[in-house]
Kinemage of the C-alpha trace (Angstrom):
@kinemage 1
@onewidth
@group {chain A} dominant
@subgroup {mainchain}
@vectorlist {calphas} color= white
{ca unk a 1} P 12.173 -24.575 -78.910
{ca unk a 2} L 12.911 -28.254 -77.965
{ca unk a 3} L 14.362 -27.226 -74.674
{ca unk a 4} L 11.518 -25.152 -73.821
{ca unk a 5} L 8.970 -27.536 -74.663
{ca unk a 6} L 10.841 -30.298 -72.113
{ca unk a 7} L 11.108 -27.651 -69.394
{ca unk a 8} L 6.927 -27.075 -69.952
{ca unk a 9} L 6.265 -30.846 -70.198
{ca unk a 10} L 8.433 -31.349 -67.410
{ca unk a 11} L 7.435 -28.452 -64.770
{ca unk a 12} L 4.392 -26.779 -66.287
{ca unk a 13} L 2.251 -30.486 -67.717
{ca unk a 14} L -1.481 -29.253 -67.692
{ca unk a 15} L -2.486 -32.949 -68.510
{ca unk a 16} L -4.549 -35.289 -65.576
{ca unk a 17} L -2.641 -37.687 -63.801
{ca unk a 18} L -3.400 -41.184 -64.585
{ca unk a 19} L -3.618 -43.887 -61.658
{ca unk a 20} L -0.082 -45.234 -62.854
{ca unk a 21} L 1.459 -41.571 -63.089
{ca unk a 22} L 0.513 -41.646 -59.010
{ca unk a 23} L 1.795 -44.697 -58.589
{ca unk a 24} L 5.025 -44.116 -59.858
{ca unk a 25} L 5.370 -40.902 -58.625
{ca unk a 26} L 4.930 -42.533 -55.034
{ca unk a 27} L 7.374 -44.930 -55.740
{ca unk a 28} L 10.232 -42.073 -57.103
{ca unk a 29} L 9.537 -40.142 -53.795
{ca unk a 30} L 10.705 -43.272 -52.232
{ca unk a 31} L 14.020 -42.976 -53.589
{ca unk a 32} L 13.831 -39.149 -53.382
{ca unk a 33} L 13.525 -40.038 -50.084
{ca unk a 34} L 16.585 -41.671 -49.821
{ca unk a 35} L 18.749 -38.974 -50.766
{ca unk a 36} L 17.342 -36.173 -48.680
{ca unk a 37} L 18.100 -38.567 -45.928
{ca unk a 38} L 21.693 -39.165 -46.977
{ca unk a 39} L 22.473 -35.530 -47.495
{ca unk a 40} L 20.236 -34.607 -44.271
{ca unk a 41} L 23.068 -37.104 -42.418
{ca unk a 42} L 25.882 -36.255 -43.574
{ca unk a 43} L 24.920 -32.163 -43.190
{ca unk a 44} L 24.238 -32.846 -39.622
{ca unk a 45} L 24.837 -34.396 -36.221
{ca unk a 46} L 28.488 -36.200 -35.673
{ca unk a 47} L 29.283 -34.675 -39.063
{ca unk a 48} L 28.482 -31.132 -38.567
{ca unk a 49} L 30.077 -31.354 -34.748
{ca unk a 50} L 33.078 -32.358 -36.675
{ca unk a 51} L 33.162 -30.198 -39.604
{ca unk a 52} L 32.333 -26.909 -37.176
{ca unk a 53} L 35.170 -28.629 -34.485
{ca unk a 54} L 37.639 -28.191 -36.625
{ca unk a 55} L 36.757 -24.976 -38.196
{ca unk a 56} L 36.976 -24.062 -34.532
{ca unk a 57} L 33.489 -23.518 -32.867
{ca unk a 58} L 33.134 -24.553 -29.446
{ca unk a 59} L 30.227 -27.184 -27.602
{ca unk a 60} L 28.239 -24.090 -26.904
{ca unk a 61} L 28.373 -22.437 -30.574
{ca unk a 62} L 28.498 -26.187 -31.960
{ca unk a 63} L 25.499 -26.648 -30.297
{ca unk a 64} L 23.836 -23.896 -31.517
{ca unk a 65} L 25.079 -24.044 -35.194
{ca unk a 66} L 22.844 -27.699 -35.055
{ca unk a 67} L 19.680 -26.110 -34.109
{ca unk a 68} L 19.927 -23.083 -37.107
{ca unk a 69} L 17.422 -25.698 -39.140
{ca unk a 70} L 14.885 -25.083 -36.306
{ca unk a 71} L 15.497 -21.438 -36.526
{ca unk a 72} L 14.739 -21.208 -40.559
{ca unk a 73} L 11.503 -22.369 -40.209
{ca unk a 74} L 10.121 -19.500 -39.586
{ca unk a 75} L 10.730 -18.414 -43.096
{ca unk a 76} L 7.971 -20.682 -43.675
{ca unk a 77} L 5.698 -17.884 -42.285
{ca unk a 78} L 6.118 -16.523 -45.631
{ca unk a 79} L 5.548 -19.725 -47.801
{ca unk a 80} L 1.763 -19.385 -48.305
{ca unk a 81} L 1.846 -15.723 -49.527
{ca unk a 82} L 3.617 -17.104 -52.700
{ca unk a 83} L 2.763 -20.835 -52.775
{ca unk a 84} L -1.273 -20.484 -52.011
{ca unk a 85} L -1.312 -18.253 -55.180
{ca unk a 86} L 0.753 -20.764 -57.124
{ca unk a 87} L -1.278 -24.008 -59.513
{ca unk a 88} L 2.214 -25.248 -60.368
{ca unk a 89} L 4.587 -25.577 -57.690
{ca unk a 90} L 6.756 -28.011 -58.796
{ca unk a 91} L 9.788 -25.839 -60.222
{ca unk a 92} L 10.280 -23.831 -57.331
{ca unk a 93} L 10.591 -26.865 -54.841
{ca unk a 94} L 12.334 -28.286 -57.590
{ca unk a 95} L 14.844 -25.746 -58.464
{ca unk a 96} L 15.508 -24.325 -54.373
{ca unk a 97} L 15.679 -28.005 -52.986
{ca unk a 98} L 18.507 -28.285 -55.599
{ca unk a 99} L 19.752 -24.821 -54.383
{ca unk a 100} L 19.874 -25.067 -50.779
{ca unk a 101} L 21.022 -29.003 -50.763
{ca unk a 102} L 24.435 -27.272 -53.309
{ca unk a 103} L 24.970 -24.685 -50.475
{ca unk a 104} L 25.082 -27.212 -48.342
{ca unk a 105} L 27.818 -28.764 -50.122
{ca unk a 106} L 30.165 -26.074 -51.058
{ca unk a 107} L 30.905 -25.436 -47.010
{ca unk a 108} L 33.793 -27.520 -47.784
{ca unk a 109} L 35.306 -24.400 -49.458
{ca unk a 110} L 34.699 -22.635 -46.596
{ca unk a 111} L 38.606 -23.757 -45.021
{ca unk a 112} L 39.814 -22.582 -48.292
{ca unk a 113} L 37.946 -19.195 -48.248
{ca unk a 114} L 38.848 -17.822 -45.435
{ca unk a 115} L 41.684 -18.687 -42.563
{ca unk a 116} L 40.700 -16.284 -39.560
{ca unk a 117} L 38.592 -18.753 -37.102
{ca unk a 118} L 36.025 -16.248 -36.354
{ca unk a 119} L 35.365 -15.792 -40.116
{ca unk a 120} L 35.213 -19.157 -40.873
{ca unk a 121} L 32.220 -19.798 -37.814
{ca unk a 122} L 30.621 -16.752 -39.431
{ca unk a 123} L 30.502 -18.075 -42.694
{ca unk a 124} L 29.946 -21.793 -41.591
{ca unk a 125} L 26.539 -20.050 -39.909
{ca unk a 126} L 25.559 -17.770 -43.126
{ca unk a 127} L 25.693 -20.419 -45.423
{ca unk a 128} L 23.844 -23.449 -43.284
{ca unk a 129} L 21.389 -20.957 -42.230
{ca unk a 130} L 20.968 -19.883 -46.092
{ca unk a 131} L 20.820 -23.237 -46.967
{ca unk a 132} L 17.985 -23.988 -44.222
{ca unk a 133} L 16.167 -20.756 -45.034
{ca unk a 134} L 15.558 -22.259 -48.965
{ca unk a 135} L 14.619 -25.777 -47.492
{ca unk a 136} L 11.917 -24.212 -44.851
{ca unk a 137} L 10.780 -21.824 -47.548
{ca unk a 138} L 9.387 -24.789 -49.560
{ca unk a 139} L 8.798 -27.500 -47.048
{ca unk a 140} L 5.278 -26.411 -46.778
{ca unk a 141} L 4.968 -26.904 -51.076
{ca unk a 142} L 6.699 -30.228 -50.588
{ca unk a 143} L 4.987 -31.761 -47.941
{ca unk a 144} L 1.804 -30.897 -49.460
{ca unk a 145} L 3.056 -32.181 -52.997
{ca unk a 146} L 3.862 -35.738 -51.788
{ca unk a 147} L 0.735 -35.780 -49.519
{ca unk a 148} L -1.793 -35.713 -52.778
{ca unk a 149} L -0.014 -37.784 -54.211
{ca unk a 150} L -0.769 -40.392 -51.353
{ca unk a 151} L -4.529 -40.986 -50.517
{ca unk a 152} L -5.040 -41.217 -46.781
{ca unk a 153} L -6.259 -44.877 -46.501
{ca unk a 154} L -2.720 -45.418 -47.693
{ca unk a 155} L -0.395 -42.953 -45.595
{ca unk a 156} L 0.937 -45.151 -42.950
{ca unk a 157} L 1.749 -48.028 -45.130
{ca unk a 158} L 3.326 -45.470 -47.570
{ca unk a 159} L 5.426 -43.550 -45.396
{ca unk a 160} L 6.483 -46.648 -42.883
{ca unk a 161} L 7.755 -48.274 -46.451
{ca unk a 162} L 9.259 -44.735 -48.022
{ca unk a 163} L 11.348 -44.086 -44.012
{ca unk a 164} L 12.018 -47.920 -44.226
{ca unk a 165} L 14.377 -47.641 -47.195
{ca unk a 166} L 15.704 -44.227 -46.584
{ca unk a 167} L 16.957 -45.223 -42.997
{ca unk a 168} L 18.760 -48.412 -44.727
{ca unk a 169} L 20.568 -46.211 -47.501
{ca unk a 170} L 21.126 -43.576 -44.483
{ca unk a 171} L 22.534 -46.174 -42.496
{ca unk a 172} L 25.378 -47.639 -45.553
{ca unk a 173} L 26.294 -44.223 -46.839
{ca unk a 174} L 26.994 -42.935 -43.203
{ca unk a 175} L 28.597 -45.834 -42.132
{ca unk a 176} L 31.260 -45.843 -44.948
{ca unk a 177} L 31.648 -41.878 -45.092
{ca unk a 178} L 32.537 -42.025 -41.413
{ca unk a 179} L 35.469 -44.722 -41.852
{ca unk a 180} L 36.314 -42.557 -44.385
{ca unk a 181} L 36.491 -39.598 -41.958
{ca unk a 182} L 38.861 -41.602 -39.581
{ca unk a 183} L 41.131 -43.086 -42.052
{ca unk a 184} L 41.427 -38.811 -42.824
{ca unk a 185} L 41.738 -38.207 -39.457
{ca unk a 186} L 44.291 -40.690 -38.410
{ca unk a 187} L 46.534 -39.778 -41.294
{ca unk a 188} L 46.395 -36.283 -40.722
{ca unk a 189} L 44.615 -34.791 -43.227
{ca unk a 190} L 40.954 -34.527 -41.587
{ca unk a 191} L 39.836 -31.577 -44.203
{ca unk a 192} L 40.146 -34.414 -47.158
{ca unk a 193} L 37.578 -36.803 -45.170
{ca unk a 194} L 34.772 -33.901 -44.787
{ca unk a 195} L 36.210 -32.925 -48.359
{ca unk a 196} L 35.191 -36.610 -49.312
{ca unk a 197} L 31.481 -36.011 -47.260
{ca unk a 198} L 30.486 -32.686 -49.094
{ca unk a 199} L 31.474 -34.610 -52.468
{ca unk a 200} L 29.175 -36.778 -52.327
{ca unk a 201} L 26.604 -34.221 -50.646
{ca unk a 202} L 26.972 -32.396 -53.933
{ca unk a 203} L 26.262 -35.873 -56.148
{ca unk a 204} L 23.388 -37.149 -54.152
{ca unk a 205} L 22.289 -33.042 -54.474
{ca unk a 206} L 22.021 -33.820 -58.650
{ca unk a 207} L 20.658 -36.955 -57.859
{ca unk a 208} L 18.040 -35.744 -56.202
{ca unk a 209} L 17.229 -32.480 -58.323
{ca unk a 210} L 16.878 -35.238 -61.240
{ca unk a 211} L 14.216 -37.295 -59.318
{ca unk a 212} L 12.420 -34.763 -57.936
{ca unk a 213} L 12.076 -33.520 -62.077
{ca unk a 214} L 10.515 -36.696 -62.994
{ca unk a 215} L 7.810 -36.803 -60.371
{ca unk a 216} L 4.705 -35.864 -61.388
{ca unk a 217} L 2.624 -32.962 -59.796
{ca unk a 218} L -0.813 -33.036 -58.938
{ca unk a 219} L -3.597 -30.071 -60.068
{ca unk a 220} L -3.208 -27.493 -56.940
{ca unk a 221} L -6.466 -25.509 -57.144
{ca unk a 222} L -4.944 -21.658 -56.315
{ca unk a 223} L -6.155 -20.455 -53.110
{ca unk a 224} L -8.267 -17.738 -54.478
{ca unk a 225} L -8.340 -15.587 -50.873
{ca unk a 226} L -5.532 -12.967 -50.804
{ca unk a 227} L -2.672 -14.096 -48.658
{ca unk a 228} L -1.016 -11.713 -46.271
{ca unk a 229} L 1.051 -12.049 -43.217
{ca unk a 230} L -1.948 -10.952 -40.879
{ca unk a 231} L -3.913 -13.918 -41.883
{ca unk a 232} L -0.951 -16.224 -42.091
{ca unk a 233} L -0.501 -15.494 -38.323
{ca unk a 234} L -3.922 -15.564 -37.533
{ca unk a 235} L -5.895 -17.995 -39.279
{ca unk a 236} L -4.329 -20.949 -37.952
{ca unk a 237} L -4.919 -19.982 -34.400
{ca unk a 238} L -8.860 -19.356 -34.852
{ca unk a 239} L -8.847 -23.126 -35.565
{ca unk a 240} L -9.672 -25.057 -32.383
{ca unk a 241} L -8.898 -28.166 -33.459
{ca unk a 242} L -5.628 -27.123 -35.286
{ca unk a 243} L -4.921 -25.242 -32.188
{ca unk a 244} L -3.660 -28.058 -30.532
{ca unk a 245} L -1.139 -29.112 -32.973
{ca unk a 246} L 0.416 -25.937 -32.883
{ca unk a 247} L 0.650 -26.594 -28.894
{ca unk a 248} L 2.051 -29.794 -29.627
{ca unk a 249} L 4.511 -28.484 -31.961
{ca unk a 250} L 5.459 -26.163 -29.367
{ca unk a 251} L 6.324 -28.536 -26.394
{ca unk a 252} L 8.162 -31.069 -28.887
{ca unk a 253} L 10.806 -28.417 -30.050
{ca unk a 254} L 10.837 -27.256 -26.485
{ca unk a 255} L 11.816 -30.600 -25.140
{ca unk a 256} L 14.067 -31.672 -28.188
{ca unk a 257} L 16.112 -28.447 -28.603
{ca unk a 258} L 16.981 -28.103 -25.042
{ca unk a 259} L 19.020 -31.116 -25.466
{ca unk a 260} L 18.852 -32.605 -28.760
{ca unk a 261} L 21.431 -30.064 -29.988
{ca unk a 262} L 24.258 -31.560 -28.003
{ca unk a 263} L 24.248 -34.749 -29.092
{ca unk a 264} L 26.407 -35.161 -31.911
{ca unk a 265} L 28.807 -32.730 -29.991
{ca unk a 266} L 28.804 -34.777 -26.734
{ca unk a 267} L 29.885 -37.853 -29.120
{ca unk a 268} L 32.560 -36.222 -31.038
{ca unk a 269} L 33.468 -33.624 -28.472
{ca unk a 270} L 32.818 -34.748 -25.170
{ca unk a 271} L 33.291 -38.427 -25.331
{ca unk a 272} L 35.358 -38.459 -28.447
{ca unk a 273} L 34.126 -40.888 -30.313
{ca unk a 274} L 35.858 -42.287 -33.473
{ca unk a 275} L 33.147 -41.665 -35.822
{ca unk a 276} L 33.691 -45.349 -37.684
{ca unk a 277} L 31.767 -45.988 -33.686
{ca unk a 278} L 29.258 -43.165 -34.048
{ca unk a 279} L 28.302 -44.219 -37.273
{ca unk a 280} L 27.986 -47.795 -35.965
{ca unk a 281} L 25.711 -46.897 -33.490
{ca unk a 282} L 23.780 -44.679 -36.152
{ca unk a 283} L 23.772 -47.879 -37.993
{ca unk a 284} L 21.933 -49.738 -34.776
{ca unk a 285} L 19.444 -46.710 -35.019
{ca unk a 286} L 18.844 -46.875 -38.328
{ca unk a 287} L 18.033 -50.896 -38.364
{ca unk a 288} L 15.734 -50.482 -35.201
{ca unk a 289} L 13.832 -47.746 -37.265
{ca unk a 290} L 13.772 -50.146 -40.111
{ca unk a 291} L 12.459 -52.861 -38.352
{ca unk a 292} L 9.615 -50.347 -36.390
{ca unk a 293} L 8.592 -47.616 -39.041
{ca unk a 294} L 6.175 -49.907 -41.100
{ca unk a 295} L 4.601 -50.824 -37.465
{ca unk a 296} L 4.264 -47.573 -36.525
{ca unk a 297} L 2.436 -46.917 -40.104
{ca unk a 298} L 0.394 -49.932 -39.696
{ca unk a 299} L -0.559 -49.031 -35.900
{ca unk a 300} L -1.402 -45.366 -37.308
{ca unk a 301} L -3.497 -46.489 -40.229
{ca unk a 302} L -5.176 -49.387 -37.258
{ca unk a 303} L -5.674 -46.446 -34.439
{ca unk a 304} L -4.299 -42.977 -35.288
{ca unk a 305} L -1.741 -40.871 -35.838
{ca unk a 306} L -2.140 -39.322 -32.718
{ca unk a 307} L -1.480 -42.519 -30.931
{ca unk a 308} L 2.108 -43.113 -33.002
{ca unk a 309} L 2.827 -39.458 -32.269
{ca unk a 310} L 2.356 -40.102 -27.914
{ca unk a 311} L 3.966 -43.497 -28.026
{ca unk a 312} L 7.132 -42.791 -30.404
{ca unk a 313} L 7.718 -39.089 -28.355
{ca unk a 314} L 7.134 -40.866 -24.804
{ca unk a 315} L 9.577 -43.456 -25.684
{ca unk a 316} L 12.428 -41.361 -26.888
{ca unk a 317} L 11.438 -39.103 -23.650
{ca unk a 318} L 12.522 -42.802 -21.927
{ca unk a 319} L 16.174 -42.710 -24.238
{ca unk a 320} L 16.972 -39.201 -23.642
{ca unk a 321} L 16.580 -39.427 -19.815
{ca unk a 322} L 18.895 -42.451 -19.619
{ca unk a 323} L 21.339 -40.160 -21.625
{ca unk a 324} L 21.896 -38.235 -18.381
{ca unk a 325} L 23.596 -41.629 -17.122
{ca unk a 326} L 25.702 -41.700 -19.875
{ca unk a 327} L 30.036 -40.883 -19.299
{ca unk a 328} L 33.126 -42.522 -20.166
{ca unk a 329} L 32.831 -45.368 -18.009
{ca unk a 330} L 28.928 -46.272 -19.532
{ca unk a 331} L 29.464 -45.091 -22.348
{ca unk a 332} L 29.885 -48.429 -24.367
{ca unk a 333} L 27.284 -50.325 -22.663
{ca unk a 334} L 24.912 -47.421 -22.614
{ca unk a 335} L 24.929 -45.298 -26.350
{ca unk a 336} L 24.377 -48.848 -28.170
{ca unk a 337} L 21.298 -49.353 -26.429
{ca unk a 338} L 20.022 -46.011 -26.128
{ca unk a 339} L 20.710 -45.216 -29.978
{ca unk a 340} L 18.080 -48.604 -30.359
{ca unk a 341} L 15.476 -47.060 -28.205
{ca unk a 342} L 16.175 -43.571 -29.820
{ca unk a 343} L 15.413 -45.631 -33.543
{ca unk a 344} L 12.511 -47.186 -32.982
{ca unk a 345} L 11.199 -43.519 -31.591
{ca unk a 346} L 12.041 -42.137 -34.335
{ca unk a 347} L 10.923 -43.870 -36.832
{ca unk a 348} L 7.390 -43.423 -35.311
{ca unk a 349} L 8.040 -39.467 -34.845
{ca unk a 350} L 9.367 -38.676 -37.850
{ca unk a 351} L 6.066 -39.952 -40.061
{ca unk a 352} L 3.807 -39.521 -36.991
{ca unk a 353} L 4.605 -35.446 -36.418
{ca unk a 354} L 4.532 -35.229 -40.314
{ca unk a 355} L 0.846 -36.226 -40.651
{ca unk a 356} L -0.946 -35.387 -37.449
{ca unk a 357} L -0.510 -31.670 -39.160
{ca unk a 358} L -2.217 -32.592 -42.257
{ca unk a 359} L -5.063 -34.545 -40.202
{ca unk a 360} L -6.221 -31.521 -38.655
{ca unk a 361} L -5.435 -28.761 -41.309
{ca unk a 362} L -7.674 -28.299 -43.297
{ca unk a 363} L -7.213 -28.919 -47.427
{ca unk a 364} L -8.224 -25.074 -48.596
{ca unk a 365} L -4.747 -23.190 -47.701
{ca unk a 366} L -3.125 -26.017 -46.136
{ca unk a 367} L 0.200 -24.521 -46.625
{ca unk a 368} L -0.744 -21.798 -44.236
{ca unk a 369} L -1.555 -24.123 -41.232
{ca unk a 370} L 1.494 -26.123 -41.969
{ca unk a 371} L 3.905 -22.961 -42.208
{ca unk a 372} L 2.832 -21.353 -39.695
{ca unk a 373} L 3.003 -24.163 -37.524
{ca unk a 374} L 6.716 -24.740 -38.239
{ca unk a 375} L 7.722 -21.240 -37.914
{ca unk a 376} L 6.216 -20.886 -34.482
{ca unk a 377} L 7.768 -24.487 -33.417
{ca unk a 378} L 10.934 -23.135 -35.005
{ca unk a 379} L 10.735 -20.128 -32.740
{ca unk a 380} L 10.599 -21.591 -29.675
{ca unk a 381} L 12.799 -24.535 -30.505
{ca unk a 382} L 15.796 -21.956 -30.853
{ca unk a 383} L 15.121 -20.011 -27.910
{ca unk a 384} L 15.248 -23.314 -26.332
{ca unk a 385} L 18.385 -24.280 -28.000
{ca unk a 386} L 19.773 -21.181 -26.536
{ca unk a 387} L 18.860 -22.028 -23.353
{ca unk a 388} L 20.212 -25.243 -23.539
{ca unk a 389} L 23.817 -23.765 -24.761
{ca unk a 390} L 23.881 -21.218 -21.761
{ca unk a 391} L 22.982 -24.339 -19.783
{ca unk a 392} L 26.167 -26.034 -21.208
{ca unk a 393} L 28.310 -22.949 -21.116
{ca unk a 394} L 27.659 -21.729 -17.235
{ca unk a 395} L 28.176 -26.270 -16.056
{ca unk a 396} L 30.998 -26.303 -18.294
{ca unk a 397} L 34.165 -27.865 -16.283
{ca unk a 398} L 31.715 -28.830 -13.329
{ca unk a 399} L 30.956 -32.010 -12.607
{ca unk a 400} L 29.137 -33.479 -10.078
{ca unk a 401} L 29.805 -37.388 -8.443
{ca unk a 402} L 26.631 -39.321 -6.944
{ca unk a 403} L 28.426 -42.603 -5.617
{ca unk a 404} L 31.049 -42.456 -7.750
{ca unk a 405} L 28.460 -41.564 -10.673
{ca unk a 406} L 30.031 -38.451 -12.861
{ca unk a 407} L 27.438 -36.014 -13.915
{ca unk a 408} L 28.589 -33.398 -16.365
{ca unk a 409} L 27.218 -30.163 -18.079
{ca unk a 410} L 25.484 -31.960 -21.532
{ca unk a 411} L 23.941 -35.005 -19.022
{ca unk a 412} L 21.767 -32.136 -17.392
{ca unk a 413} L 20.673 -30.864 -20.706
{ca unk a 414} L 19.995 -34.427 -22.081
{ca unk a 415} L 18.173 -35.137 -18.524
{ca unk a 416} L 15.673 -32.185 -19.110
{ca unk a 417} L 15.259 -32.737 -22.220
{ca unk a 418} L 13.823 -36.571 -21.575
{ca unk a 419} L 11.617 -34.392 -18.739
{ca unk a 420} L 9.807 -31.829 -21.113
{ca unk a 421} L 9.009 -34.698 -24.062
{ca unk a 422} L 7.703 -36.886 -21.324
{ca unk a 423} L 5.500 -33.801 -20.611
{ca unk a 424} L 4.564 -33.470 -24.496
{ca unk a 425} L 3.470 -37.218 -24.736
{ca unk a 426} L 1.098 -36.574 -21.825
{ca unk a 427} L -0.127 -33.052 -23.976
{ca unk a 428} L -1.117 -35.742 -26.360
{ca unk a 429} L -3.112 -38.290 -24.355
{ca unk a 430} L -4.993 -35.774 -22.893
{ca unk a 431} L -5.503 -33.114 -25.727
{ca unk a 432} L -5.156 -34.391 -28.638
{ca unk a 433} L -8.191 -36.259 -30.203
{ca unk a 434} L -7.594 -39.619 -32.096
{ca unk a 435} L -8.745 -39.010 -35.305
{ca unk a 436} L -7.272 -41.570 -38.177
């Protein structure tokens, strides 16, 4: 009875919120925050190039294994039809964000499971994309959770402070797990490093189930319409003003997935990188995100998020056209300052492309809008990624030399990539209303 009465208090509370019980929620997302971002890091770029490297994928397969996240969203499709009916929510987000960050972890078993090569790919892909399917399912619940728990007068500061210490944890834990990687490596025994990363995937995984417990939940008024998959495709387009967004969303996984895929691969594979390097230049990222995400928040809250969302995607449109310059022979002098300028984008996407959604859904059967949004992004985003991995496959061993400049297969991709967000941020100055 004891246990049961905890597991009501804790997921099921029918009691109001005070102002402290927001308050301290806000501040436990923070650090909720922090290890999503760890386990997001260590479960993707240089890491997962590695991990699937040595299982035995190749760039193009590598590169497509990195953009299955973008291809689970459209699960999210589906979100409203249970989460609209839902006035507690918390458990579920609770119990699959615990579920899906676990799968996550126990891919280091996968070396261990199987030894054919082609089995191992196959059951590198069915787990990540299981995992991913779980964490699009409920992104739409989440998102929505920690926005009303933040009034909007308050969002920019909020999130610019929440990104600020999550990049700064990302930055120590990824540093250190990528020495330990290369001390692995160079002894000959790589499986122990990534054994070492998934470890700690799976602690930071508790970790973050236990936090995510103790924040409070909001009242969710049920959406008292009936939710179907006709309406959850079609309501969201009827909306001119949301209309937009979902255009936005549209050209931004266009122009990231072409070549955003390949990046982590062209570091480990193509350049090969020690990763103690790659993770110093994620460190460089990480501080110039640090240093720029509360600006961005302030400059949102002072103009709109609109304006964060053209700048920060216009200047990483800048670093992933001077990617296309980057080879062996720039590739010291270049990646440190392009990873920088990548940063200080970032840190304005990532809280900018989060809340321009929620400015122009509306509240009633906001998950809808928001799912469906993702899931049609996600669509196109993979298609995209394919495109960019037959891109990679069909250059692959060609080069080309401009005076004495080498040009190879993942440059191109990286090139048009920097092309097609330059021609989202121009979307957004012309079509996109500020609205704060």
């Amino acid at each position: 009875m004891g246990v049961r009465n905890i597991f009501r208090r804790t997921y099921f509370r029918e009691s109001r919120l005070s102002k402290k019980d927001y308050y301290t929620s806000r501040g436990l997302f923070i650090f909720e925050g922090c290890s999503a971002a760890a386990i997001l890091s260590l479960t993707s770029g240089a890491f997962l190039a590695g991990y699937a490297q040595y299982l035995g994928a190749s760039d193009q397969l590598n590169g497509i294994i990195a953009a299955i996240p973008t291809l689970a969203g459209v699960i999210q499709l589906l979100s409203p039809i249970l989460f609209e009916k839902m006035a507690k929510r918390k458990f579920v987000v609770s119990a699959l964000c615990l579920a899906f960050r676990l799968m996550l972890g126990a891919m280091v078993f996968i070396p261990l499971i199987v030894q054919d090569r082609l089995a191992r790919i196959v059951l590198l892909i069915a787990m990540y994309l299981s995992a991913y399917l779980m964490s699009s399912f409920i992104t739409p619940a989440a998102s929505n959770w920690i926005i009303s728990l933040t009034p909007s007068r308050i969002r920019g500061k909020y999130f610019g402070r929440k990104d600020s210490y999550s990049l700064a944890f990302v930055a120590v834990v990824t540093l250190v797990m990528g020495k330990v990687l290369d001390i692995f490596k160079h002894g000959g025994n790589p499986y122990m490093g990534f054994a070492c990363v998934f470890t700690v995937v799976t602690v930071l995984a508790l970790v973050n189930f236990f936090l995510l417990s103790s924040i409070k939940e909001p009242p969710v008024v049920a959406n008292d319409v009936p939710q179907d998959i006709k309406r959850v495709l079609t309501e969201p387009l009827k909306d001119r003003r949301f209309r937009k967004v979902v255009i936005l969303s549209i050209l931004w996984n266009i122009g990231l997935q072409i070549g955003g895929p390949f990046f982590g691969v062209y570091l480990v594979t193509g350049l090969k990188l020690q990763y103690t390097y790659i993770m110093i230049y994620t460190m460089l990222s990480s501080a110039a995100s640090v240093l720029m995400v509360r600006v961005w928040g302030r400059l949102a809250d002072k103009k709109s998020w609109a304006f964060t969302t053209k700048m920060s995607i216009g200047l990483l449109a800048v670093a992933h056209s001077l990617w296309f310059f980057v080879n062996i022979d720039t590739v010291y002098l270049l990646v440190p300052v392009l990873h920088i300028i990548s940063g200080a984008a970032w840190a304005g996407i990532n809280i900018s492309i989060f809340n321009i959604q929620f400015s122009f859904a509306p509240e009633k059967g906001r998950t809808v809008y928001i799912g469906f949004n993702a899931a049609l992004g996600g669509i196109f985003g993979f298609i995209t990624a394919f495109v960019g991995s037959f891109i990679v496959g069909r250059l692959e061993g060609h080069t080309v030399s401009i005076l004495g400049f080498t040009i190879g297969n993942m440059q191109t991709v990286f090139g048009l990539s920097g092309i097609l967000l330059c021609v989202c941020a121009v979307f957004i100055h012309y079509c996109i209303p500020a609205q704060k």
